[in-house]
Residue frames relative to the residue before (quaternion, step in Angstrom):
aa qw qx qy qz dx dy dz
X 1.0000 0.0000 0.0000 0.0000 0.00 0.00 0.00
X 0.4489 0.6372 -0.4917 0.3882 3.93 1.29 -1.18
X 0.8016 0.4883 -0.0674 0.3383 3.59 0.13 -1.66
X 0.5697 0.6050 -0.1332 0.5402 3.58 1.70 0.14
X 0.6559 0.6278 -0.3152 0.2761 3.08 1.05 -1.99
X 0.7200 0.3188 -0.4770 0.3905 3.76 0.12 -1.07
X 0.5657 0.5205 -0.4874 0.4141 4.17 0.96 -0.62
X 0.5616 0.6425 -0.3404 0.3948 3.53 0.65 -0.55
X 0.6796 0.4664 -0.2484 0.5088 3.51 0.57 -1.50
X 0.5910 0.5562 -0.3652 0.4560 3.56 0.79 -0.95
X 0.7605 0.4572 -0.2588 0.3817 3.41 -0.06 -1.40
X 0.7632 0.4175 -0.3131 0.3810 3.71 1.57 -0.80
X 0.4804 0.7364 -0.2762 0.3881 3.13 1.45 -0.32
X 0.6141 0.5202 -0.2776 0.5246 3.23 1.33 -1.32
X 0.3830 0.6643 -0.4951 0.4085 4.06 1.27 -0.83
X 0.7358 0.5757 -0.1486 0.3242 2.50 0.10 -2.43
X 0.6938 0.4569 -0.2735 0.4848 3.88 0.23 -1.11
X 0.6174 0.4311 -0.3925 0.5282 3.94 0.93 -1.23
X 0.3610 0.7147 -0.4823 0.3553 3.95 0.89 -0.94
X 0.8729 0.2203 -0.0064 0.4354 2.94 -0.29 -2.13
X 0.6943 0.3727 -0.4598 0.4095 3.97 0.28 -0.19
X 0.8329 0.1225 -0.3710 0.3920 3.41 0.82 0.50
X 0.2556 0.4729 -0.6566 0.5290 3.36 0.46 2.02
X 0.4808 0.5998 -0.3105 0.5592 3.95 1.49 -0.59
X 0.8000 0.4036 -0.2107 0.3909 3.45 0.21 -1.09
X 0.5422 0.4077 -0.4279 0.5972 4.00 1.21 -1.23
X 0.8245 0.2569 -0.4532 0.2207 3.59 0.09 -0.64
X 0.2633 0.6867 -0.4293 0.5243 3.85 1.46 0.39
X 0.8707 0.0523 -0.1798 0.4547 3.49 0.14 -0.80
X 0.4329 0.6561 -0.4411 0.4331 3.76 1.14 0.31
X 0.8071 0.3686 -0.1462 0.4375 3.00 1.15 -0.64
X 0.4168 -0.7282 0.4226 0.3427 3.30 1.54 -0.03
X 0.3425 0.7662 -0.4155 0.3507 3.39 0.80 1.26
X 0.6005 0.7049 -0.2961 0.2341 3.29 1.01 -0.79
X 0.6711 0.3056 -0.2096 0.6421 3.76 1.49 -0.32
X 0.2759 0.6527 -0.6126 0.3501 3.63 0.81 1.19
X 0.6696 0.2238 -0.2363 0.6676 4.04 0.66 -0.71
X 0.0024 -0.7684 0.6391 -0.0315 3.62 -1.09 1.23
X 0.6970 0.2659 -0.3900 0.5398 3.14 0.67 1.65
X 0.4524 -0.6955 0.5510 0.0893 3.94 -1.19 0.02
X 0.1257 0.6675 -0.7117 0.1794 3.70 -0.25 0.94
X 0.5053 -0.6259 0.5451 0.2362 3.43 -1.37 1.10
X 0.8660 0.0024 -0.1038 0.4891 3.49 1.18 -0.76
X 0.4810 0.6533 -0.5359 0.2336 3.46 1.40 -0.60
X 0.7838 0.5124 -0.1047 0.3348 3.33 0.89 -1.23
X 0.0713 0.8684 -0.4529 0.1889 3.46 1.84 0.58
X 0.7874 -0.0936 0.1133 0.5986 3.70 0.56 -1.48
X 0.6617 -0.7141 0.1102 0.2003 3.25 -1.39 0.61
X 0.6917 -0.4531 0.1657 0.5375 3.86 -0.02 -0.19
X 0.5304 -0.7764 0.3361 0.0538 2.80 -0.65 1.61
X 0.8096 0.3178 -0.0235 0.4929 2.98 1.31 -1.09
X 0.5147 -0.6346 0.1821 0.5470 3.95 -0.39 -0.06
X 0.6382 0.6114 -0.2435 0.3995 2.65 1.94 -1.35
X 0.4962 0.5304 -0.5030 0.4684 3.93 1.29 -0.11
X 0.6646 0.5143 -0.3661 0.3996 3.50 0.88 -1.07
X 0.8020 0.2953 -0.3600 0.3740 3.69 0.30 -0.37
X 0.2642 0.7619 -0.4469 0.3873 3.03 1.71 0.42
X 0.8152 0.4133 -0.0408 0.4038 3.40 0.49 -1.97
X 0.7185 0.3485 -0.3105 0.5156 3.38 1.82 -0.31
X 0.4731 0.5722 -0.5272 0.4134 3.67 1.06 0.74
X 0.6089 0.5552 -0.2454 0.5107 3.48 1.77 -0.75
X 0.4713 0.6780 -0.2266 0.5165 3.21 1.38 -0.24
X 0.8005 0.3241 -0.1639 0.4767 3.45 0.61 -1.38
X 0.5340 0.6084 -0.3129 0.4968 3.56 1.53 0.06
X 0.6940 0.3102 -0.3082 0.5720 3.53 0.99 0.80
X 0.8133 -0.4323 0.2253 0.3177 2.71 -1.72 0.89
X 0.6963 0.6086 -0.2657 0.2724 3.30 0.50 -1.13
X 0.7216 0.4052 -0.2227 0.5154 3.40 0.95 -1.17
X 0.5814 0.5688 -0.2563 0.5224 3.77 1.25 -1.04
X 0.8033 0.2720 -0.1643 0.5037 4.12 0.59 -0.44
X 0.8339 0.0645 -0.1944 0.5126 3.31 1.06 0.10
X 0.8213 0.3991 -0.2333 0.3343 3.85 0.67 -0.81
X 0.3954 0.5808 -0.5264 0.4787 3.71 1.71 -0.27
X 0.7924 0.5002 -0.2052 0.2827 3.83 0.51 -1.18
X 0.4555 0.7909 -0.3220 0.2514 3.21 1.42 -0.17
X 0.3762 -0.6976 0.4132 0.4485 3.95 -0.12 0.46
X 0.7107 0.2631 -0.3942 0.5199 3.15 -1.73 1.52
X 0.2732 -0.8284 0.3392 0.3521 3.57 1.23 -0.64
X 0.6777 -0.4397 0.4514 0.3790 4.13 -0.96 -0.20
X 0.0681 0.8141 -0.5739 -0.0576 3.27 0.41 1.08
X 0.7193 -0.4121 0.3597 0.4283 4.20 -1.34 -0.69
X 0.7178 0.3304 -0.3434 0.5076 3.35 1.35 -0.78
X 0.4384 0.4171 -0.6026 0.5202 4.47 1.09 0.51
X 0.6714 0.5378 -0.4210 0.2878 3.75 0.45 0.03
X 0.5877 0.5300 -0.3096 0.5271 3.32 1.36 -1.51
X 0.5518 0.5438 -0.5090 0.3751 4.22 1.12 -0.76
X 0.7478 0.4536 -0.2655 0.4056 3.50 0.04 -1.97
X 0.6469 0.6213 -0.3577 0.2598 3.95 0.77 -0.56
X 0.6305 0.5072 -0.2924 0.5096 2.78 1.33 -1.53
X 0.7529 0.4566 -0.3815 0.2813 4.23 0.14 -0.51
X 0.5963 0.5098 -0.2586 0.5636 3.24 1.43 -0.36
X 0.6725 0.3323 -0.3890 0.5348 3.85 0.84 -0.34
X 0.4653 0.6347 -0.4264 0.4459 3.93 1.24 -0.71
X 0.6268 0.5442 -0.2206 0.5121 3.71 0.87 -0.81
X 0.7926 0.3255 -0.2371 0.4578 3.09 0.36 -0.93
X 0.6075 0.6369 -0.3327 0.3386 3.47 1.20 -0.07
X 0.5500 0.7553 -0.1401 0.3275 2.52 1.74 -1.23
X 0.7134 0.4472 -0.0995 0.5303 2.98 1.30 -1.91
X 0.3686 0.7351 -0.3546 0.4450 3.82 1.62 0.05
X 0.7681 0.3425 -0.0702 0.5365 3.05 0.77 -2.17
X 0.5586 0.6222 -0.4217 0.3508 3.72 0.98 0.13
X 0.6682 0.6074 -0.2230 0.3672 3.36 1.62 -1.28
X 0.4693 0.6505 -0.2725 0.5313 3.18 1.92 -1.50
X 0.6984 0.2281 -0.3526 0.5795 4.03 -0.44 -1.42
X 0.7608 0.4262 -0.4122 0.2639 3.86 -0.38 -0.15
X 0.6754 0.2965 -0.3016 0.6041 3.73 0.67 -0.85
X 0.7449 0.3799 -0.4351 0.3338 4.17 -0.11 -0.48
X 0.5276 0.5131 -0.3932 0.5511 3.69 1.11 -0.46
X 0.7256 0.4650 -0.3077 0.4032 3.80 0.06 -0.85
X 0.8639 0.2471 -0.3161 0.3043 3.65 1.14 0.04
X 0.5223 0.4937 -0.5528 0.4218 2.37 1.63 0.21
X 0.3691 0.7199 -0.4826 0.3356 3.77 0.93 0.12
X 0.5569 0.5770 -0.2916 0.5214 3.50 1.15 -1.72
X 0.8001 0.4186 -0.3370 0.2665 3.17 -0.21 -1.51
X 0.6365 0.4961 -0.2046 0.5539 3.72 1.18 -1.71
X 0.3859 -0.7527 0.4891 0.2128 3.80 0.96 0.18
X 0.1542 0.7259 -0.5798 0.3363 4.11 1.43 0.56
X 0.8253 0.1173 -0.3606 0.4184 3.96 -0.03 -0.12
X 0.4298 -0.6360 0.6092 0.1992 3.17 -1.20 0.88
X 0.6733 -0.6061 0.2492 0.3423 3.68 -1.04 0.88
X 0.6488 0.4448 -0.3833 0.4840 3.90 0.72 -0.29
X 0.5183 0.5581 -0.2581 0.5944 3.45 1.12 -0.10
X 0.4527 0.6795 -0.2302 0.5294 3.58 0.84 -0.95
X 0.5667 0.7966 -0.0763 0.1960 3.16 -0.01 -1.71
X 0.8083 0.0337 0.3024 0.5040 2.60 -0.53 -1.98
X 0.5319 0.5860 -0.3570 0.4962 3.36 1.24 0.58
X 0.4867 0.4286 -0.2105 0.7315 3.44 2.13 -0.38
X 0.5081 0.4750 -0.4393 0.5685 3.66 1.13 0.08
X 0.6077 0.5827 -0.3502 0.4105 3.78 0.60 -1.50
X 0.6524 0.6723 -0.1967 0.2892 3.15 0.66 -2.08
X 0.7349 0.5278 -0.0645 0.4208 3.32 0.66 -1.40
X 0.5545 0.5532 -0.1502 0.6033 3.19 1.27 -1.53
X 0.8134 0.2402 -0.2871 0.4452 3.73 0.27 -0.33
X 0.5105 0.6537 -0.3864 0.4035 3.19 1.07 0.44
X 0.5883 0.6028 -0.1011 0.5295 2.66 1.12 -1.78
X 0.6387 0.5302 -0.3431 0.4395 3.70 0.52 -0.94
X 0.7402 0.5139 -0.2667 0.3417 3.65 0.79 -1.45
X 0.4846 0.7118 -0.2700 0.4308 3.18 1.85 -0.61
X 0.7744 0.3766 -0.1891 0.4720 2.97 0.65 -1.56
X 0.6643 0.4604 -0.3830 0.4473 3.74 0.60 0.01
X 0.6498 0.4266 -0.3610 0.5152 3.66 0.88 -0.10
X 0.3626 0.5961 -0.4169 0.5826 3.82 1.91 -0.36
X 0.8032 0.4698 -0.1361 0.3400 3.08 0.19 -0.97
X 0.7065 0.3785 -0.2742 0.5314 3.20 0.89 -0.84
X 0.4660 0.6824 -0.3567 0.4358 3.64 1.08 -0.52
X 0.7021 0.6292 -0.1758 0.2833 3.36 0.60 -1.20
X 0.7705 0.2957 -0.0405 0.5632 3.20 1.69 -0.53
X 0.4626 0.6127 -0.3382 0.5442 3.63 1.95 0.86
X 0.6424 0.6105 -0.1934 0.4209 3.48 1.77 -0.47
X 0.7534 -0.3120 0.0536 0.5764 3.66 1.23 -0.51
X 0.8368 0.1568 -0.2580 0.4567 3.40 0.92 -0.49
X 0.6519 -0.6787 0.2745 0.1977 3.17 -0.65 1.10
X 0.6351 0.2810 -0.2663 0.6684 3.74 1.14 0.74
X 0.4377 -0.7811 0.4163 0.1578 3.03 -1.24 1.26
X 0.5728 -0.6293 0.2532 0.4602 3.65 -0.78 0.93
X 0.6241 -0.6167 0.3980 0.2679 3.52 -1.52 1.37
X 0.5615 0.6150 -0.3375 0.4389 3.42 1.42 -1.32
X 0.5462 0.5305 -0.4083 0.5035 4.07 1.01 -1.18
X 0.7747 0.5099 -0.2113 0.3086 3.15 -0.22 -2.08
X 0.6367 0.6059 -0.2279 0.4190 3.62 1.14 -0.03
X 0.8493 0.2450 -0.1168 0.4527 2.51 1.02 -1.52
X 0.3924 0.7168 -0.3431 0.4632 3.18 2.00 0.47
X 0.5767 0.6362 -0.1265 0.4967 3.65 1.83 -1.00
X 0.7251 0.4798 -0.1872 0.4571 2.96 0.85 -1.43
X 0.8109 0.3291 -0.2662 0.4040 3.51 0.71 -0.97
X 0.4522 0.5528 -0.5207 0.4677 3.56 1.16 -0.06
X 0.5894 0.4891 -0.4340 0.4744 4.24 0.90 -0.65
X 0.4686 0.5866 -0.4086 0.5190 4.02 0.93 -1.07
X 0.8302 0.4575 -0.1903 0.2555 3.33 -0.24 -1.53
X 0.7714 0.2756 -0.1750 0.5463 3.64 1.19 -0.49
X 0.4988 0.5756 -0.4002 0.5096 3.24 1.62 0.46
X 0.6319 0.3530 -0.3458 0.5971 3.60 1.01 -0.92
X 0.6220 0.4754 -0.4710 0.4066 3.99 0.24 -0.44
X 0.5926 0.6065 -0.2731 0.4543 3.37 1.12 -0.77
X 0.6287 0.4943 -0.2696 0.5364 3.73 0.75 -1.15
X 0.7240 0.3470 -0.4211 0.4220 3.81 0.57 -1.16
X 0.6912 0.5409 -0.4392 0.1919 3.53 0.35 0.06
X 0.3658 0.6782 -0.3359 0.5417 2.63 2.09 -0.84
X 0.7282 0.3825 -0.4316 0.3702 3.53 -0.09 -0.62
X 0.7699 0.4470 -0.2347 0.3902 3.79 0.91 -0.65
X 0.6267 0.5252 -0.2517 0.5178 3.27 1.67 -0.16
X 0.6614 0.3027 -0.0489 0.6845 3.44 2.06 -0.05
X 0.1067 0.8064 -0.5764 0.0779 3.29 0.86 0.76
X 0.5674 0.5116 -0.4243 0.4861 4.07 0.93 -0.40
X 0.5715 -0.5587 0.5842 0.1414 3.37 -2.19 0.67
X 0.2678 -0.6218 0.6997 0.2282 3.37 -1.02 0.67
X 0.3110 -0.4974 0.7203 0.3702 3.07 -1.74 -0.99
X 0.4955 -0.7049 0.4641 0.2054 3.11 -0.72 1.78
X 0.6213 -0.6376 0.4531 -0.0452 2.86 -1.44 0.52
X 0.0075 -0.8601 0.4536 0.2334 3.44 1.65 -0.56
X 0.8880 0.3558 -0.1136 0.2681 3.14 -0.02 -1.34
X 0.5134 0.5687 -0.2752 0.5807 3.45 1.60 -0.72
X 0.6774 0.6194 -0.3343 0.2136 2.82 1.05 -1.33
X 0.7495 0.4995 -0.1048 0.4216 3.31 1.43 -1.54
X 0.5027 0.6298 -0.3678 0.4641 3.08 1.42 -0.33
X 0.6491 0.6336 -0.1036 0.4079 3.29 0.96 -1.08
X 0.5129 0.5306 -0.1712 0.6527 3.17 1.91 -0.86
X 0.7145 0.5087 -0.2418 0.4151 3.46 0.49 -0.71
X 0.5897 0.5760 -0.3284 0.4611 3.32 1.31 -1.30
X 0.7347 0.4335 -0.2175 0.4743 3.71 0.57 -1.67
X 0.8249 0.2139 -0.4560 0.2564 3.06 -0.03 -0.13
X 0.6026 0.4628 -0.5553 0.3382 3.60 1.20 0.30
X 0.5634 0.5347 -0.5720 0.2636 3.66 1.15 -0.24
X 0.5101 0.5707 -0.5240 0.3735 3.88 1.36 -0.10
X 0.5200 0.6268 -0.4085 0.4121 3.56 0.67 -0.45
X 0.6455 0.5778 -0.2214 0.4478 3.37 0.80 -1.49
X 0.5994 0.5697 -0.2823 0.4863 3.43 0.80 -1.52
X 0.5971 0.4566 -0.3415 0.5642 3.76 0.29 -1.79
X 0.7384 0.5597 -0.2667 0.2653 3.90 -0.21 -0.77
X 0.5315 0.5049 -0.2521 0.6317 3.00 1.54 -1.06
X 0.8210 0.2800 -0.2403 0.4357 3.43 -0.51 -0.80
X 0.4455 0.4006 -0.5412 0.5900 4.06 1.07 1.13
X 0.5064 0.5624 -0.4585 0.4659 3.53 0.70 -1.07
X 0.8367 0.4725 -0.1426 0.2372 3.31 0.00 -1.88
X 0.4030 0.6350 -0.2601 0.6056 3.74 2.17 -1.37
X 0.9105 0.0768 -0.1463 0.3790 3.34 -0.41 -1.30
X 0.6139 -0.6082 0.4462 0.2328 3.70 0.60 0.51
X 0.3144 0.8413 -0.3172 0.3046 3.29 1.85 0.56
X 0.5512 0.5999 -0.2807 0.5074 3.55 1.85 -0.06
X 0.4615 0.6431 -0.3095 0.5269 3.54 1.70 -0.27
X 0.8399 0.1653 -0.2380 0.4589 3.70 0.45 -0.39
X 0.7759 0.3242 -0.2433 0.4834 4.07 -1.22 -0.23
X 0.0852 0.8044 -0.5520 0.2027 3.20 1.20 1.35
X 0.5259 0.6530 -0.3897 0.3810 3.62 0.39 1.12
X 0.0606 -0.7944 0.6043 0.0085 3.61 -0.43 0.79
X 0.6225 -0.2095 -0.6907 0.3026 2.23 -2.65 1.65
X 0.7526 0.4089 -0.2795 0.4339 4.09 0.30 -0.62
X 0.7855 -0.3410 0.4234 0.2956 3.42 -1.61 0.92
X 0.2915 -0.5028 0.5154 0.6297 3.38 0.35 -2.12
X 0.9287 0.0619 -0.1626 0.3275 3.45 -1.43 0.23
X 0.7303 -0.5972 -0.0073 0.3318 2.63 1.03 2.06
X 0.3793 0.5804 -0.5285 0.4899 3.33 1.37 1.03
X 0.1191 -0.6457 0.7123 0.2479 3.48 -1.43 0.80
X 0.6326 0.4824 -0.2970 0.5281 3.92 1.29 0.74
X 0.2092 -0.6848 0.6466 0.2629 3.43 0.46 0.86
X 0.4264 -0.6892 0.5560 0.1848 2.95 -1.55 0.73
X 0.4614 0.6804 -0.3528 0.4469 3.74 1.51 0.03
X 0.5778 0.5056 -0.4592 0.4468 3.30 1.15 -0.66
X 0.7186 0.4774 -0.3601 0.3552 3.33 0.74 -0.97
X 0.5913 0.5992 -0.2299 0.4883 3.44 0.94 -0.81
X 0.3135 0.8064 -0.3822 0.3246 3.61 1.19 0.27
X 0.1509 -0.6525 0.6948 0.2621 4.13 -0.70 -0.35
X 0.8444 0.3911 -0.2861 0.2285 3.52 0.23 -0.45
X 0.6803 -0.5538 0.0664 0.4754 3.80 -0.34 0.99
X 0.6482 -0.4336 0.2707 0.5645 4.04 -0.51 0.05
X 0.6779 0.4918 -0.2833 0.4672 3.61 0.81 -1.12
X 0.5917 0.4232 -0.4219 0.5411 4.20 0.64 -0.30
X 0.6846 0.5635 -0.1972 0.4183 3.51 0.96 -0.88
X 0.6932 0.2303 -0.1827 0.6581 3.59 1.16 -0.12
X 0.9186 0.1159 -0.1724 0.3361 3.66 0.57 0.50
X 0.6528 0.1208 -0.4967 0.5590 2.60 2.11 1.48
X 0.4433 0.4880 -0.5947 0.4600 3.73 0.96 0.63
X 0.7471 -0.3429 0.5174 0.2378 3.22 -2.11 1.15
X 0.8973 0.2398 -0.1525 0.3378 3.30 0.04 -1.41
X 0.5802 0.5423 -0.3399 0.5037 3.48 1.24 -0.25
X 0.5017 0.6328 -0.2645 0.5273 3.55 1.19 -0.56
X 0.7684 0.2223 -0.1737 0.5744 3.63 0.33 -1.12
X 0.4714 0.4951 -0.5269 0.5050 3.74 0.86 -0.11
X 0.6673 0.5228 -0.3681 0.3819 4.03 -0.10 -0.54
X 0.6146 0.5863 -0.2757 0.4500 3.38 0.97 -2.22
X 0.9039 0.0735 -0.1677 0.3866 3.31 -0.23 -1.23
X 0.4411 0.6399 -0.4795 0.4075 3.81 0.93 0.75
X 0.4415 0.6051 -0.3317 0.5734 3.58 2.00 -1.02
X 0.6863 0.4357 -0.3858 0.4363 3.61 0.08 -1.43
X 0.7360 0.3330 -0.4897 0.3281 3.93 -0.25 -0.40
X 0.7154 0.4321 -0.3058 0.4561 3.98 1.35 -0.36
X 0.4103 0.6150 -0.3552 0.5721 3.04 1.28 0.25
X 0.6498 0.5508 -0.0313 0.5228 3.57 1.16 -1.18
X 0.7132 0.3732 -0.1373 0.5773 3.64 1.23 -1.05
X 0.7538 0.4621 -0.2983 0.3596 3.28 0.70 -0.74
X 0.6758 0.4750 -0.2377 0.5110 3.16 1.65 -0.68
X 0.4165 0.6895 -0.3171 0.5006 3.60 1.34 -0.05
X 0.5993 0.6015 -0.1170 0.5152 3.06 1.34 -2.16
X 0.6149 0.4920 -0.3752 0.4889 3.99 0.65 -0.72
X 0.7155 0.4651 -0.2674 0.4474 3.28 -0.11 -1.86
X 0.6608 0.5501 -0.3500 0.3719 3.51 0.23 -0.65
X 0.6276 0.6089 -0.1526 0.4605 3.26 1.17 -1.76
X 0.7956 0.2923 -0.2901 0.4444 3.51 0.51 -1.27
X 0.4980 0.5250 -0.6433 0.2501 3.82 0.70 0.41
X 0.4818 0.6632 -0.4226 0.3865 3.93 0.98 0.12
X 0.8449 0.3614 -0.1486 0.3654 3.06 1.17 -0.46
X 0.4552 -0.5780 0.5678 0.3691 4.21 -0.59 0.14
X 0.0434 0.7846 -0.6178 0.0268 4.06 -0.08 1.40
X 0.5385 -0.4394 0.6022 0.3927 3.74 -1.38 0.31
X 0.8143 -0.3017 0.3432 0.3580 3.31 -1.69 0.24
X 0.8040 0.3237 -0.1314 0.4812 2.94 0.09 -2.38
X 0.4790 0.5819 -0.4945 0.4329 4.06 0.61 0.02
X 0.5843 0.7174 -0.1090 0.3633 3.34 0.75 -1.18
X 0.7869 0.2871 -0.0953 0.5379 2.92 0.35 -1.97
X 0.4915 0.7717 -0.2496 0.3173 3.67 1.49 -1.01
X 0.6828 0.4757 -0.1079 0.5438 3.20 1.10 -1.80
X 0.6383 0.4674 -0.3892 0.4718 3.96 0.64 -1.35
X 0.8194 0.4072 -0.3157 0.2514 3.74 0.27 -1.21
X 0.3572 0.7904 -0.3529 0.3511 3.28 2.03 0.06
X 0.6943 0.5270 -0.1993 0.4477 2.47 0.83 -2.40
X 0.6623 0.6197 -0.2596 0.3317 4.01 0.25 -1.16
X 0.6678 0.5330 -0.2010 0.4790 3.29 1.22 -1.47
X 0.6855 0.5237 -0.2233 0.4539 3.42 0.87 -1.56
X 0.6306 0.5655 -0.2262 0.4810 3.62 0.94 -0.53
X 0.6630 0.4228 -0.2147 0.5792 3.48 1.04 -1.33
X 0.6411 0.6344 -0.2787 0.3301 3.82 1.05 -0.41
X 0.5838 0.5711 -0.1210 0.5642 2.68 1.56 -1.62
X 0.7356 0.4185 -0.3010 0.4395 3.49 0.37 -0.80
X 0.3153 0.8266 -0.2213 0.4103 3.50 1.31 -0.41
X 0.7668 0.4986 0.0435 0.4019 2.49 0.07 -2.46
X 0.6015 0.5985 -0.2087 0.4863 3.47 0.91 -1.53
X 0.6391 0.4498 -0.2594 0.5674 4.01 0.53 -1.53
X 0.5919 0.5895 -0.4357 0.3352 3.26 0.01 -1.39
X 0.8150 0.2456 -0.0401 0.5233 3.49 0.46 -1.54
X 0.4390 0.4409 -0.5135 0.5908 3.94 0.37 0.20
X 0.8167 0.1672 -0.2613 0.4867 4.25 -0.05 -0.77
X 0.7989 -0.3955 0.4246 0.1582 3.70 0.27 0.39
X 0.0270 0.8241 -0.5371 -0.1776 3.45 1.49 -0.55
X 0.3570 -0.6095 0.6746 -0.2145 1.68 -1.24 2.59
X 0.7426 -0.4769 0.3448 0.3198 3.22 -0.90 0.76
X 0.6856 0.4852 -0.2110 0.5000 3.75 0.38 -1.29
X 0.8558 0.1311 -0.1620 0.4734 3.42 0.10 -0.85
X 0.2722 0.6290 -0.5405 0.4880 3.89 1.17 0.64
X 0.6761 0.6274 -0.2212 0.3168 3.61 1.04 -1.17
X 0.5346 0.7401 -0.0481 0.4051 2.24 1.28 -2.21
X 0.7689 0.3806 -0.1786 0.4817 3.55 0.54 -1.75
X 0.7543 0.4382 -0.3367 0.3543 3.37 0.67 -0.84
X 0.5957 0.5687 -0.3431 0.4516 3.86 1.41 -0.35
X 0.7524 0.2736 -0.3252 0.5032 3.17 1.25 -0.63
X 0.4300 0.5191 -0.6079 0.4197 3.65 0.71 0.93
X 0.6774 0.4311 -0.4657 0.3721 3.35 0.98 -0.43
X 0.6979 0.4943 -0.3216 0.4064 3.47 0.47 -0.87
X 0.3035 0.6921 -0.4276 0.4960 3.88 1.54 0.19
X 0.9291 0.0337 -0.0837 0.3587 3.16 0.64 -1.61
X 0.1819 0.7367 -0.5106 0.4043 2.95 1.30 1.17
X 0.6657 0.5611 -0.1970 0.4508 3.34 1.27 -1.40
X 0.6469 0.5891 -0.2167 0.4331 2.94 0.89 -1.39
X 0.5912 0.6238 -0.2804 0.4273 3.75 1.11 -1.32
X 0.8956 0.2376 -0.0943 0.3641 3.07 0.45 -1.53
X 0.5477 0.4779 -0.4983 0.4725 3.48 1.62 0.32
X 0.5413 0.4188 -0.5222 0.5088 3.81 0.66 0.20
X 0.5236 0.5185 -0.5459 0.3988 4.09 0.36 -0.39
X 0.7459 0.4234 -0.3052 0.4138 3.56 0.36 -1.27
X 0.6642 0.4680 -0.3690 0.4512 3.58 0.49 -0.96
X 0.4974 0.6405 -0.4513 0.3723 3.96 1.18 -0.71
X 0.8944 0.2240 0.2054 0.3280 2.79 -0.20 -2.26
């Protein structure tokens, strides 16, 4: 690890940055910010208008889209310059964010290249990293696009998959360190091992869910827990649909949140379903400690999850849920690393 550490710090820092540009982003789209900047400049658009007359510049360009013309000209008290200068500043804060992500990533990495500090499997999957943050910036201007064209909110199906891979992206950055901060071999596990396999990839599922929930504002209705509301744990609306079962679970409100929080109890079982498993077995510390802080998280999530909906997501704890999905799969990341390797 001695011989690693400053690559290490790098690789955790970047976490740390993905951390914070998406607690940036739930609050970006919690707030209905995300179609305040209705264009992209790699650099013109680094920091914000300086001036007033730039500012009313960017909010006449502003009032040329859908968003401000179908819902915010009409708002009571009306849409003045300074509710603009608010919704701007989270959506360009983001984008800065993902600015200052590119910087600690490309300028560390050559001078890494150059000082030869990464060793070629390492190497790698840093051209894996590389990509992956590209690819990411894409998918958020995909995304933001989607909702400058007629209907004022951007498409849930983007806004997901814009969510989801920023989680991908600081999990796999996460894993390469794990490998350098653990250069030694367990003895796999087999069985934990798969279980464990099972867990992540439905809590990705979950994740992908969340951010429909979150697209279509689908956390706003059946404000009722263990039941639907009037004692259906099946809204009966899903059924009562026209559109095939699959439109109906992944673009109706209610079919959507019927999954989300039906995921959370397997999501819940499966990780239960570990902890249980590894008492069969003779685990290393960090396995150990890996699995307990799972179990805890997944519980503190779940319970979350539950408020979240009973109040309506409220802003604060909308957050709340989405930080501690990340830090779910933080857990999740590094209790499959140990059981891996």
């Amino acid at each position: 690890m001695k011989q690693n550490k400053a690559v290490i710090y790098w690789l955790l820092s970047g976490c740390v940055l993905v951390f914070i540009m998406v607690v940036v982003g739930g609050i970006t789209r919690l707030t209905n910010s995300g179609l305040s900047m209705t264009d992209w400049h790699l650099v013109t658009d680094t920091f914000p208008p300086l001036t007033e007359e730039k500012w009313q510049k960017a909010f006449d360009a502003y009032k040329q889209f859908p968003e401000y013309q179908k819902i915010n000209q009409y708002q009571e008290g009306g849409f003045t310059l300074s509710d603009y200068k608010f919704i701007y500043f989270w959506e360009w804060f983001h984008r800065f964010i993902g600015r200052i992500i590119g910087l600690v990533f490309i300028i560390p990495f050559f001078y890494f290249l150059l000082k030869k500090k990464i060793d070629k499997p390492t190497l790698k999957k840093c051209f894996i990293l590389l990509g992956m943050g590209a690819l990411q910036g894409f998918f958020g201007w995909f995304m933001v696009k989607s909702g400058l064209v007629d209907n004022p909110d951007v498409s849930h199906f983007r806004l997901s998959l814009h969510l989801t891979f920023a989680f991908l992206t600081f999990a796999y950055t996460l894993w390469v360190a794990l490998d350098l901060i653990y250069p030694e071999r367990n003895e796999v596990i087999v069985p934990l091992r798969k279980i464990a396999r099972f867990a992540i990839v439905f809590l990705l599922i979950q994740i992908i869910y969340g951010g429909f929930v979150a697209g279509l504002n689908a956390g706003l209705i059946h404000n009722h827990w263990p039941l639907m509301s009037d004692g259906q744990f099946f809204h009966e609306s899903i059924a009562l649909e026209k559109d095939s079962w699959l439109l109906r679970f992944t673009e109706g409100k209610s079919g959507v949140q019927f999954v989300h929080r039906t995921m959370a109890y397997v999501v819940v079982g499966l990780i239960l379903f570990l902890y249980f498993k590894s008492k069969k077995f003779i685990l290393t510390t960090t396995q150990c400690k890996g699995i307990q802080t799972l179990v805890i998280i997944v519980f503190l999530q779940f319970a979350l999850g539950v408020f979240t909906l009973l109040y309506s997501v409220p802003l604060w704890l909308g957050l709340i849920h989405q930080v501690m999905a990340f830090f779910l799969l933080t857990a999740m990341t590094f209790t499959l690393h140990r059981l891996s390797k």
